[in-house]
N, CA, C and O atoms as a DFTB+ gen file, in Angstrom:
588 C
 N C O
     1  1       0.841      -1.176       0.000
     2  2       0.000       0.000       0.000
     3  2       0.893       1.249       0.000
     4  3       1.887       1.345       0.720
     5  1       0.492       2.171      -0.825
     6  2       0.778       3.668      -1.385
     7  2       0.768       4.663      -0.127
     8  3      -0.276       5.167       0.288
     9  1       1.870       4.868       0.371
    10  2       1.159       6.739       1.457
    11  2       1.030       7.887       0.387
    12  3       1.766       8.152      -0.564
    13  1       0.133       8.352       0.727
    14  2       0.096       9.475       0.548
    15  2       0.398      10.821       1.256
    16  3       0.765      10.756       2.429
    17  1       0.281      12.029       0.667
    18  2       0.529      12.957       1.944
    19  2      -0.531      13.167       3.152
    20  3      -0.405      13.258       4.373
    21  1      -1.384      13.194       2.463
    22  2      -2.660      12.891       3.376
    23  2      -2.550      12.079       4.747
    24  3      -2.682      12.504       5.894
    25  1      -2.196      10.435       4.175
    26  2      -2.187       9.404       4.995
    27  2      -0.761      10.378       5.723
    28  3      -1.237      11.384       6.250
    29  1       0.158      10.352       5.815
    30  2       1.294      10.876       6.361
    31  2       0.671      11.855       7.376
    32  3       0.929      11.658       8.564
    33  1      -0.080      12.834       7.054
    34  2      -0.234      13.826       8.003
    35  2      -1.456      13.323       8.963
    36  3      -1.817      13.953       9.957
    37  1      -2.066      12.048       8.504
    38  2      -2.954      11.938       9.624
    39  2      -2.072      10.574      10.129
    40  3      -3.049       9.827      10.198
    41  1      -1.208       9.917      10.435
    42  2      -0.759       8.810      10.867
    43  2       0.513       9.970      11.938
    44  3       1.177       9.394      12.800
    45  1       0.644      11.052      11.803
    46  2       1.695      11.585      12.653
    47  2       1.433      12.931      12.710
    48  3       2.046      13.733      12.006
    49  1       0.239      13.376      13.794
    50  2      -0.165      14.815      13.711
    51  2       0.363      15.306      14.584
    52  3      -0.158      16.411      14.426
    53  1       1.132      15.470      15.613
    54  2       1.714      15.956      16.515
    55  2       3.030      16.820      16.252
    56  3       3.386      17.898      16.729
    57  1       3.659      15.921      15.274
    58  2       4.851      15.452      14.908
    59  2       5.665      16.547      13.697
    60  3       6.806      16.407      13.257
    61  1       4.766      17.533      13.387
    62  2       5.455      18.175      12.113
    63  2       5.585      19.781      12.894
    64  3       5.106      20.010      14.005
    65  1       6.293      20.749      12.103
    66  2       6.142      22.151      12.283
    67  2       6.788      22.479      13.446
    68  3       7.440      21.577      13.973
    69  1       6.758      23.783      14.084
    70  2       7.739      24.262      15.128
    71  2       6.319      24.724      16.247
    72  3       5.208      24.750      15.718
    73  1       6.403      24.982      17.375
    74  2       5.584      25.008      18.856
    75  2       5.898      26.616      18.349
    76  3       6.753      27.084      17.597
    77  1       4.576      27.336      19.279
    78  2       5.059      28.937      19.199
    79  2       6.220      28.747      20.257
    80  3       6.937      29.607      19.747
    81  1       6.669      28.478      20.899
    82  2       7.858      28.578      22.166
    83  2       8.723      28.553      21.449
    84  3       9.538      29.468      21.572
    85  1       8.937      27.639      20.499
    86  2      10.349      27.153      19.785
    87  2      10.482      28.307      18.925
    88  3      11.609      28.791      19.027
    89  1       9.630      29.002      18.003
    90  2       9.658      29.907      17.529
    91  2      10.224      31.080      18.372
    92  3      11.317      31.624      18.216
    93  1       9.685      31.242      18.895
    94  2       9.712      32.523      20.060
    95  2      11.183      32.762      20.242
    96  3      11.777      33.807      19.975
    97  1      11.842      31.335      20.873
    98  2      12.619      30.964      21.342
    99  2      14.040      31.719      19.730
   100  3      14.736      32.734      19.705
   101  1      13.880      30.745      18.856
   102  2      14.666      31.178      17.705
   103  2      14.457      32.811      17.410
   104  3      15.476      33.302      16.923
   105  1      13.351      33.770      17.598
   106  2      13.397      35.009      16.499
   107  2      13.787      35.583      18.275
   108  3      13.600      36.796      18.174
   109  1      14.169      35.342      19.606
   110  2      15.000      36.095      20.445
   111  2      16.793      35.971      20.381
   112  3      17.547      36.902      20.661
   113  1      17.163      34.793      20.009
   114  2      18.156      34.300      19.697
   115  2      18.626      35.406      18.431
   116  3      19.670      36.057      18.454
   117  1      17.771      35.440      17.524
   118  2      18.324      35.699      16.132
   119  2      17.927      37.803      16.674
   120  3      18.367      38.449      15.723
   121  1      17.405      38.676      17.611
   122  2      17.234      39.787      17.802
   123  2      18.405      39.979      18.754
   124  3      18.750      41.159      18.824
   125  1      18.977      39.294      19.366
   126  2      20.241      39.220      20.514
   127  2      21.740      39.739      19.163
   128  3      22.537      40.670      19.049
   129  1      21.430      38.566      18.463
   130  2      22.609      38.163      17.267
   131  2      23.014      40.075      16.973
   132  3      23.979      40.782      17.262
   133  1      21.485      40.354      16.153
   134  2      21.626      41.270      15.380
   135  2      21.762      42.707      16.547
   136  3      22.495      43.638      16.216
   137  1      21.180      42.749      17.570
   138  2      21.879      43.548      18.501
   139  2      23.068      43.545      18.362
   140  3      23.490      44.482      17.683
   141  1      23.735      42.913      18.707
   142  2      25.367      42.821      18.765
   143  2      26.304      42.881      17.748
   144  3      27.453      43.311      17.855
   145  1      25.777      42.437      16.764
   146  2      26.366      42.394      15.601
   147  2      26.132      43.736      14.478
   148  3      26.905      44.283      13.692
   149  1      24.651      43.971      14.826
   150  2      24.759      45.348      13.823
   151  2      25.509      46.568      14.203
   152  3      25.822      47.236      13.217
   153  1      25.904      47.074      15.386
   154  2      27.078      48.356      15.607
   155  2      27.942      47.555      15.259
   156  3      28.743      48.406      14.873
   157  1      28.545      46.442      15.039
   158  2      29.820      46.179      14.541
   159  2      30.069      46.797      12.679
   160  3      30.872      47.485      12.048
   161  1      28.751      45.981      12.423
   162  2      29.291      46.357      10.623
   163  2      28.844      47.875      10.197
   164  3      29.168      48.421       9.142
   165  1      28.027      48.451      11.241
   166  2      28.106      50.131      11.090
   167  2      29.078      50.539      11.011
   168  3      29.572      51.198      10.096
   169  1      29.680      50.064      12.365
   170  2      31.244      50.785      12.139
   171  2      32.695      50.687      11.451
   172  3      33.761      51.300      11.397
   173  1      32.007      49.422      10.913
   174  2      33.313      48.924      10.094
   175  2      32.779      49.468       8.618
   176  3      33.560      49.359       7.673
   177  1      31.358      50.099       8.380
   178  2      30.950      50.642       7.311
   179  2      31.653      51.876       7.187
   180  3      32.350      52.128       6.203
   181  1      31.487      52.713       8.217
   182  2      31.385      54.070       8.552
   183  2      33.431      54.245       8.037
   184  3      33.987      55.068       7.310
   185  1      33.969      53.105       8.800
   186  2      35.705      53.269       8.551
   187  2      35.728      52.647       6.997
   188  3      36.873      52.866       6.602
   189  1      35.162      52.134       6.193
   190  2      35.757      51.447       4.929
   191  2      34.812      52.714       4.132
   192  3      34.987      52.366       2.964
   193  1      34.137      53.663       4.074
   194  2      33.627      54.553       3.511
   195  2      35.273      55.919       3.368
   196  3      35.700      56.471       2.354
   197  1      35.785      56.034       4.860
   198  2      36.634      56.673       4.618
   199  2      37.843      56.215       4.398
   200  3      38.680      56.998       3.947
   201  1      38.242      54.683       4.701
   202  2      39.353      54.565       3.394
   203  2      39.658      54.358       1.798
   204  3      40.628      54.224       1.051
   205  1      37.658      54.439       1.716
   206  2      37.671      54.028       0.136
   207  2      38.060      55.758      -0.397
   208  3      38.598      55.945      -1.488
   209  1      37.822      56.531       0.223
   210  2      37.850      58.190      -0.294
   211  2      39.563      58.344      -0.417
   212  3      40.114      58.657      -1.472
   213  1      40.400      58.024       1.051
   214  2      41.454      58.167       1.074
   215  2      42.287      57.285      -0.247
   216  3      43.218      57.831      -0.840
   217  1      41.920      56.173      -0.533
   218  2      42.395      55.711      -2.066
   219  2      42.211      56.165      -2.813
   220  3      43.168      56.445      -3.534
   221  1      40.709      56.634      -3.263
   222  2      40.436      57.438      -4.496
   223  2      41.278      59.198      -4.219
   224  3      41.360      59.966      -5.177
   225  1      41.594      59.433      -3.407
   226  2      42.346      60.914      -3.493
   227  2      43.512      60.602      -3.894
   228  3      44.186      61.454      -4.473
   229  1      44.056      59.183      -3.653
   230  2      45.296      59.091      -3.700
   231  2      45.636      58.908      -5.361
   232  3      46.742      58.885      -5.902
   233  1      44.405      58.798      -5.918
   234  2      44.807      58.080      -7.177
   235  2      44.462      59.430      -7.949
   236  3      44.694      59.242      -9.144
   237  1      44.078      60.495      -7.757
   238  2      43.117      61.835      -8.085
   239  2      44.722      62.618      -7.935
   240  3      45.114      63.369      -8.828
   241  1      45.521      62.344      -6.762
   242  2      46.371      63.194      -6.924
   243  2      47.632      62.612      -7.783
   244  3      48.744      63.140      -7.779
   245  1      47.321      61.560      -8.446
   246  2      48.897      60.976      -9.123
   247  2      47.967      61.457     -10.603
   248  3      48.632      61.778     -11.588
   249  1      46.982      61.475     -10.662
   250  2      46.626      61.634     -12.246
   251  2      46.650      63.594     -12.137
   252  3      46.489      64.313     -13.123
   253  1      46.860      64.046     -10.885
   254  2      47.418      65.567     -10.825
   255  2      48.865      65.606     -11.339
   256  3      49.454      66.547     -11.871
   257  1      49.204      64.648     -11.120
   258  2      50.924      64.599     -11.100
   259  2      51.203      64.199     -12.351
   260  3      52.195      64.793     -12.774
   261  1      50.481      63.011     -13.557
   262  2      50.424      63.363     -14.488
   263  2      49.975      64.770     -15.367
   264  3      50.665      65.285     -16.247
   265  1      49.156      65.065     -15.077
   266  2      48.380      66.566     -15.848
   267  2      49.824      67.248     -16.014
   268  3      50.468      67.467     -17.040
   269  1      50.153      67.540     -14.522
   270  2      51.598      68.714     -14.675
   271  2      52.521      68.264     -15.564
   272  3      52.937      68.996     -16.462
   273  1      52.972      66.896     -15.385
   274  2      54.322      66.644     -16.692
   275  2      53.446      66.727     -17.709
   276  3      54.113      67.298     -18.572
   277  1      52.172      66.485     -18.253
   278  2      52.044      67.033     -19.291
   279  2      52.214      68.518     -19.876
   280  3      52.934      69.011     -20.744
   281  1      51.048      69.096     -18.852
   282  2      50.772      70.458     -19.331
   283  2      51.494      71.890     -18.513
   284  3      51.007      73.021     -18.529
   285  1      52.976      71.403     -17.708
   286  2      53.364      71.999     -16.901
   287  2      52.693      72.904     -15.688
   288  3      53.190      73.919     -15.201
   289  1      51.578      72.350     -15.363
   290  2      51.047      73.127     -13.988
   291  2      50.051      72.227     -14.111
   292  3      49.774      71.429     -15.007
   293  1      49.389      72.563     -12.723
   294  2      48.263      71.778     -11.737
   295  2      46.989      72.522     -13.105
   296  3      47.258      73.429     -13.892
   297  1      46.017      71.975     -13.023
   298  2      44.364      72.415     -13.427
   299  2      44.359      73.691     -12.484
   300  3      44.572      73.730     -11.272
   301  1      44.118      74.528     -13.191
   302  2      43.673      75.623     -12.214
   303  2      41.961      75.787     -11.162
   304  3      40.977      75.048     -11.185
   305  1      42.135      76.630     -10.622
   306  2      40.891      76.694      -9.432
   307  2      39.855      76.562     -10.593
   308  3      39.105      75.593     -10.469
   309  1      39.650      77.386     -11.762
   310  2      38.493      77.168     -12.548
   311  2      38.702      75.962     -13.239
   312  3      37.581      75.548     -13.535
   313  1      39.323      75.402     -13.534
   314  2      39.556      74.420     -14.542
   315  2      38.779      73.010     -13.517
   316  3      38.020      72.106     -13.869
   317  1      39.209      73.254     -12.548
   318  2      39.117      72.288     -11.097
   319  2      39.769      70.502     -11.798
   320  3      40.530      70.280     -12.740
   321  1      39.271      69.818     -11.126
   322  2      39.253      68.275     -11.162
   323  2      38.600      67.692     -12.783
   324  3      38.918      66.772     -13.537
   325  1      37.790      68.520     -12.804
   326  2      37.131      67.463     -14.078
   327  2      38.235      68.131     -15.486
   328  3      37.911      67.694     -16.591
   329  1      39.443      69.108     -15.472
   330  2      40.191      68.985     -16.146
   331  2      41.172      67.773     -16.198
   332  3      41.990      67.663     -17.112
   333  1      41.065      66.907     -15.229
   334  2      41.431      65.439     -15.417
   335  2      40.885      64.650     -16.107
   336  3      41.634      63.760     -16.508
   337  1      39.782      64.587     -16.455
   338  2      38.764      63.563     -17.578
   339  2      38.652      64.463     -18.800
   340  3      39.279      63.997     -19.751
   341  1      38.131      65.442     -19.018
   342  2      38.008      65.976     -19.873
   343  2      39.054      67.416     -20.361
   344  3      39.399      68.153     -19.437
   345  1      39.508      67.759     -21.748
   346  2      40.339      68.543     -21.639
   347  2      40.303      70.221     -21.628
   348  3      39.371      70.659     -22.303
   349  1      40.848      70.887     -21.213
   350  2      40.363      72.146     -20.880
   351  2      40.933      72.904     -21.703
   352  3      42.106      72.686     -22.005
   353  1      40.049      74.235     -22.390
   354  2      40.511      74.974     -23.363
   355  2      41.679      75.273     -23.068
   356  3      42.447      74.812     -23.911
   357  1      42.245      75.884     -22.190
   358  2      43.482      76.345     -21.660
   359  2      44.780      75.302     -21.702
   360  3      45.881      75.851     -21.744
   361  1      44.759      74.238     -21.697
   362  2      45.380      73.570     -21.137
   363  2      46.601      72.591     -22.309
   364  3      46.544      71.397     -22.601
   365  1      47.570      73.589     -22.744
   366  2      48.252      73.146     -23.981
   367  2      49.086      71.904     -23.605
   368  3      49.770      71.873     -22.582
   369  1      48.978      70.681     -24.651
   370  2      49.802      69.602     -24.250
   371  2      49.041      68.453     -23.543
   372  3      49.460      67.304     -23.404
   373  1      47.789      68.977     -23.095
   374  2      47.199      67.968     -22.386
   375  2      46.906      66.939     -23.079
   376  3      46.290      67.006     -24.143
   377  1      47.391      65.685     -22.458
   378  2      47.741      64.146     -23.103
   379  2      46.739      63.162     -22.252
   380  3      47.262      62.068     -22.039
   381  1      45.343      63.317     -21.689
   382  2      44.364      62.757     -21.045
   383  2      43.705      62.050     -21.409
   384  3      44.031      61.670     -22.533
   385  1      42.500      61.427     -20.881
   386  2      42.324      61.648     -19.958
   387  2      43.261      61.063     -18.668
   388  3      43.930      60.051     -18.875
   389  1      43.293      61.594     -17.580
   390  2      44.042      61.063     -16.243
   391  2      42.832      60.261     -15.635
   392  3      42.787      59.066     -15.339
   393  1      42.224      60.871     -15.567
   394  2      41.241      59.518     -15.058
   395  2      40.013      59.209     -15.815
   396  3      39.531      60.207     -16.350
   397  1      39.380      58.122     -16.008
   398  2      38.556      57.496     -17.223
   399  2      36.971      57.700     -17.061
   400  3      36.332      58.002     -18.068
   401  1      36.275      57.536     -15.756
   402  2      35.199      58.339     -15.631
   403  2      34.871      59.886     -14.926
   404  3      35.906      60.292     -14.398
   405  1      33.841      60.768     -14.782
   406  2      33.514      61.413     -13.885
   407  2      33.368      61.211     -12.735
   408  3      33.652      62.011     -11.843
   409  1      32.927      60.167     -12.600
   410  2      32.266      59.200     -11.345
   411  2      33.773      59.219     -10.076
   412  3      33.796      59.662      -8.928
   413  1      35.018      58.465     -10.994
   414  2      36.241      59.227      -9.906
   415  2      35.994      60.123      -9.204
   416  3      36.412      60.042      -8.048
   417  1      35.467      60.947      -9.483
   418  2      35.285      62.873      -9.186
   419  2      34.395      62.656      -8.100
   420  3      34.195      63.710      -7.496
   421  1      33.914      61.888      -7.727
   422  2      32.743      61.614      -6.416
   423  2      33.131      60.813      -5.287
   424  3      33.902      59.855      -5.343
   425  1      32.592      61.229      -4.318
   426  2      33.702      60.719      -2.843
   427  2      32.210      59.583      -2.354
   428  3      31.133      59.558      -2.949
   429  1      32.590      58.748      -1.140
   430  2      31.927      58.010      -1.191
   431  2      30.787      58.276      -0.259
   432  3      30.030      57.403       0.166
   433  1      30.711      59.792       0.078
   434  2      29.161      60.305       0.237
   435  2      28.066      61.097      -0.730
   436  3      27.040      61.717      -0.449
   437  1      28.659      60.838      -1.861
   438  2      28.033      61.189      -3.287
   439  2      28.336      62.835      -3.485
   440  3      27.852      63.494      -4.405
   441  1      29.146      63.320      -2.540
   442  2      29.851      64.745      -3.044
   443  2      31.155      64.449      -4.002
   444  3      31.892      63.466      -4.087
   445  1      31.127      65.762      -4.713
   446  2      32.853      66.359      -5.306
   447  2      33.689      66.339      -4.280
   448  3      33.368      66.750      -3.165
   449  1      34.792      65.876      -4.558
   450  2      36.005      65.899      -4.051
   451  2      36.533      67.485      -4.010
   452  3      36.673      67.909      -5.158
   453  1      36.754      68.146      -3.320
   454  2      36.957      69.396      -3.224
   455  2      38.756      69.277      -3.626
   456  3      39.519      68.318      -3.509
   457  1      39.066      71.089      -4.276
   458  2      40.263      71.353      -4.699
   459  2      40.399      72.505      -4.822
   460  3      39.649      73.392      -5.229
   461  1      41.999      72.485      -4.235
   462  2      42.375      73.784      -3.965
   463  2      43.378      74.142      -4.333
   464  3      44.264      73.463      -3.813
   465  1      43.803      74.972      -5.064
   466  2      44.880      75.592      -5.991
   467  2      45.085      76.889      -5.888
   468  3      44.164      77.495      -6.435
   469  1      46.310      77.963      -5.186
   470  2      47.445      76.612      -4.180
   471  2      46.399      76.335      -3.065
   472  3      45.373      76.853      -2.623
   473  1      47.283      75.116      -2.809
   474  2      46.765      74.298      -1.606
   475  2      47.506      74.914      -0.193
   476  3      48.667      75.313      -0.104
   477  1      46.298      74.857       1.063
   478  2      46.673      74.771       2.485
   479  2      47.499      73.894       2.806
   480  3      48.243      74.319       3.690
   481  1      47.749      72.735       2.464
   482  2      49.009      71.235       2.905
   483  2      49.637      71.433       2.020
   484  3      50.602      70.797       2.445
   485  1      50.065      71.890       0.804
   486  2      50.638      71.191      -0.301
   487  2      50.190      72.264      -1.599
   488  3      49.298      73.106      -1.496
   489  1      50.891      72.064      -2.638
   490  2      51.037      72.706      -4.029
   491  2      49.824      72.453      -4.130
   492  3      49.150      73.438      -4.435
   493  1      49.263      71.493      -3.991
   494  2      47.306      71.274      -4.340
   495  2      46.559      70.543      -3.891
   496  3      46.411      69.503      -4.532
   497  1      45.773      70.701      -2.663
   498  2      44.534      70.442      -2.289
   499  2      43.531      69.178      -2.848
   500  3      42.483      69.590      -3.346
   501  1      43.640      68.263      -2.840
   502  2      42.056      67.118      -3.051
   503  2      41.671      66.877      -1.619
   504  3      42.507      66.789      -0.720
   505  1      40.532      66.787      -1.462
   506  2      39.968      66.613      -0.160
   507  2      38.195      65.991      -0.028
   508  3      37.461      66.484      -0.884
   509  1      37.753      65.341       0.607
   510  2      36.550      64.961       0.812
   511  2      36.119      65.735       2.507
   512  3      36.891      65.817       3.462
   513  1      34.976      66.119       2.461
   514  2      34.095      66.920       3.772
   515  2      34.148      65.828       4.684
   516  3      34.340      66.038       5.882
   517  1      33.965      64.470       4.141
   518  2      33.547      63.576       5.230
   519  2      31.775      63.104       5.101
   520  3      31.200      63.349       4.040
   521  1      31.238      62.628       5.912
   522  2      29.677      62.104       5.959
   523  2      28.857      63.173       6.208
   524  3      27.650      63.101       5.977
   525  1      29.645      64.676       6.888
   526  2      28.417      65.680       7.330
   527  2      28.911      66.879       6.599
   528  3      28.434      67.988       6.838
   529  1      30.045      66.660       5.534
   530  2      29.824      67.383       4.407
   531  2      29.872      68.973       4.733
   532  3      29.152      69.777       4.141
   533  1      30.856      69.356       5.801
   534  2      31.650      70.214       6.466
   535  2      32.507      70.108       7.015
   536  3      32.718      69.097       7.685
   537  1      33.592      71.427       6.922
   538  2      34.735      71.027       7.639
   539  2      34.758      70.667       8.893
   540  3      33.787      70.723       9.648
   541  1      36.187      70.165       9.265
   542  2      36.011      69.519      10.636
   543  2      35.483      67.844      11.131
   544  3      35.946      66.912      10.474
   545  1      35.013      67.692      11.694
   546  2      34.538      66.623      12.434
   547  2      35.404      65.679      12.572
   548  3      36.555      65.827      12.162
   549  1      34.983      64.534      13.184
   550  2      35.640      63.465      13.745
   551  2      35.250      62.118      13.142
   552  3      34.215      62.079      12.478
   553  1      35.942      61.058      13.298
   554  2      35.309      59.606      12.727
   555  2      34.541      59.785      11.493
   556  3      34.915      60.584      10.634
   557  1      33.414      59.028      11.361
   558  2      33.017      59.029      10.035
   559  2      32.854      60.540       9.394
   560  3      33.228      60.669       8.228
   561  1      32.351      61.626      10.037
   562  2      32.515      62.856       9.417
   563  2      34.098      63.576       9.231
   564  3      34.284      64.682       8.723
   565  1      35.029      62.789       9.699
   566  2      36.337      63.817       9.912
   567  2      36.642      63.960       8.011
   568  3      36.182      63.235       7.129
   569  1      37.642      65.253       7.865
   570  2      37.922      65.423       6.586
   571  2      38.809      64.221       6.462
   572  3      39.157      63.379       7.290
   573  1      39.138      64.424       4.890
   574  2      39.890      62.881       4.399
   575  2      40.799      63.889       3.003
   576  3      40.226      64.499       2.100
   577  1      42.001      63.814       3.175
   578  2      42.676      64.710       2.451
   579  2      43.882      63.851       1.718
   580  3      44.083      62.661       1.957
   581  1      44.507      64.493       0.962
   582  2      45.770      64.188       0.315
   583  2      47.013      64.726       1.110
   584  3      48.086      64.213       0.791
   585  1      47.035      65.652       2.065
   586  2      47.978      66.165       3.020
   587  2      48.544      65.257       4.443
   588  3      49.355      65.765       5.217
């Protein structure tokens, strides 16, 4: 003789599915987990947001360092950053692009990379605000510079 599902669920009715306790029991277990565990990957968010900026400046200021052996000087204050992708009337000799999208040009709180020509640290300025997108702050808002 054939079981069916039928026959199955009436030959062992006790026997299938989870008790509300057991439930209960698992979705406190799994609210404990994520207590504890979610300030961890915040903050390991909050720090890999500002070393992804600190790489991308780093790579913003070597394609600066190309521009100059090309075109003997930095992009000027008007010319800014996006004279790295695209070429600027002014700019005789320029052998670009230095960097291949616009998108470079964006820090990883969806602002411009700020630039300053001359620069406060240095011959020239790349810099990100940070998460609150003013100067200053600390941890995830602190600035993130090339200096």
């Amino acid at each position: 003789m054939t079981k069916t599902r039928t026959d199955h669920a009436l030959a062992r009715p006790g026997e299938e599915g989870f008790t509300l306790l057991e439930l209960l029991v698992v979705l406190a277990i799994i609210g404990l987990l994520a207590a504890i565990v979610a300030p961890q990957v915040l903050k390991y968010l909050g720090t890999s947001r500002s070393q992804t900026a600190k790489v991308q400046i780093q790579n913003i200021s070597a394609a600066l360092d190309l521009y100059r052996l090309d075109v003997s000087r930095f992009p000027t204050q008007e010319e800014g950053l996006k004279g790295l992708v695209a070429a600027p009337s002014t700019a005789g000799g320029w052998n670009g692009p230095y960097l291949q999208k616009p998108t470079a040009l964006i820090d990883p709180w969806g602002q411009e990379y700020g630039y300053r020509i001359p620069g406060q640290h240095g011959e020239a300025d790349v810099y990100s605000l940070g998460s609150d997108k003013a100067e200053g702050g600390a941890g995830e808002a602190r600035d993130v510079g090339n200096w």
